[in-house]
C-alpha positions, 0 to 999 in steps of 0.5 A: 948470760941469761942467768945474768939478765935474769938476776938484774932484772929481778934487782930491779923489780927489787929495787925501784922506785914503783911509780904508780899510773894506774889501776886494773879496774876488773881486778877484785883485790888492789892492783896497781900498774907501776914504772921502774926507773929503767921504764919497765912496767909492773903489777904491785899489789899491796896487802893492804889492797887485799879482800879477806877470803874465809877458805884462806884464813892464813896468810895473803894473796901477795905471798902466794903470789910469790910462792908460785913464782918460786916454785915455777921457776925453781922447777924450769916450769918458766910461765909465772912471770918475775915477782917479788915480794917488796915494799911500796908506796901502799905498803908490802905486797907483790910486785910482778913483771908486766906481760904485754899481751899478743892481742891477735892471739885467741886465748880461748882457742889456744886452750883447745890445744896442746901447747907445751908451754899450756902443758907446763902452765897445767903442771905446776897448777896441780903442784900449787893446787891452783884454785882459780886459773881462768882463761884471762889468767893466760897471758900469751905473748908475741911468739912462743911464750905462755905466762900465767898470773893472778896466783894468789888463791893457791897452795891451799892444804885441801884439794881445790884446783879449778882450771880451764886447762883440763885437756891434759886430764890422765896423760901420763907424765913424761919421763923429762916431767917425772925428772922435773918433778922429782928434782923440784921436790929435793930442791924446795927450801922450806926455810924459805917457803916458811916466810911465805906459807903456812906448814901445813901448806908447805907439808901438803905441797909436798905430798901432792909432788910425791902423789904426781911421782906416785901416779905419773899422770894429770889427775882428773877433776875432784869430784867434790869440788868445781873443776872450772872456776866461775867465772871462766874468764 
């Protein structure tokens, strides 16, 4: 039943007419809130709404986008919300499940902790080489659940991950996480990351995969890089 309404959730996203109304004003590329015809609400980001980044000179932010939400929910990860990459009023671009935040929760405080879903959020940044989780990137929901957005600048072939969620540096992986991981790197389709990443990004992903079966355990910051993206939040 769950894959079920999984899958007519994500027709939907696909499918509906994006009503635009209304913007994030903060954002730094073209973010744009959108209502389905079943009144649900969306984030469309249109390529056309992107800034040039000169360390990503390849591909755009929506298809990273997408890419990471292929690779959390191929590997059971489940904190990216559903996207798609689609067409809109502004063009193609990323259309991705709005989450309603638990405004009572204190997100900088949650990120002291050790929650799992926080652990599993830290996880899959190291397999996307995530280069800019900050902590208004965390989105807690009412209850339990944990998502994570704004993954546009990831994937990069050269090691640049920049996280608030450095508590789990040099733990070792769990015997259910080296399982996860080795499961998701037989499974990764590169016919279809094609579409979405450069091969190099493809071939490096990949490689960072093995390295984390390799070692078993959370790297620990480059030191030839910014371990905390500026600014945090």
């Amino acid at each position: 039943m769950a894959v079920a309404i999984c899958v007519q959730e994500l027709m939907v996203i696909e499918d509906s007419k994006l009503e635009v109304i209304g913007r994030l004003v903060d954002a730094s590329n073209a973010s744009l809130l959108c209502e389905l015809s079943d009144g649900s609400q969306v984030i469309y980001k249109p390529i056309a709404g992107e800034r040039p980044l000169w360390d990503f000179p390849d591909g755009n932010l929506a298809s990273r986008e997408v890419a990471a939400y292929y690779l959390s929910n191929l590997g059971n990860f489940g904190v990216v919300p559903k996207t798609v990459f689609r067409d809109g009023p502004f063009g193609p671009g990323a259309v991705q499940q709005w989450i309603e935040i638990d405004e009572n929760i204190d997100v900088m405080e949650l990120v002291k902790t050790q929650n799992s879903k926080l652990r599993a959020m830290a996880l899959l940044d190291v397999v996307i080489n995530n280069t800019d989780r900050k902590f208004g990137h965390i989105l807690p929901e009412a209850g339990s659940r944990i998502y994570g957005c704004d993954h546009g600048v990831t994937f990069h072939e050269e090691d640049k991950l920049r996280t608030v969620l450095w508590q789990f540096t040099s733990q070792a992986l769990s015997t259910v996480e080296i399982s996860q991981l080795s499961h998701l790197l037989d499974d990764i389709d590169r016919d279809y990351l094609q579409e979405l990443l450069t091969l190099k990004e493809i071939t490096a992903l990949e490689n960072r995969i093995s390295k984390l079966l390799i070692e078993a355990k959370f790297p620990t910051p480059n030191p030839n890089w910014p371990a905390v993206p500026w600014p945090p939040y």
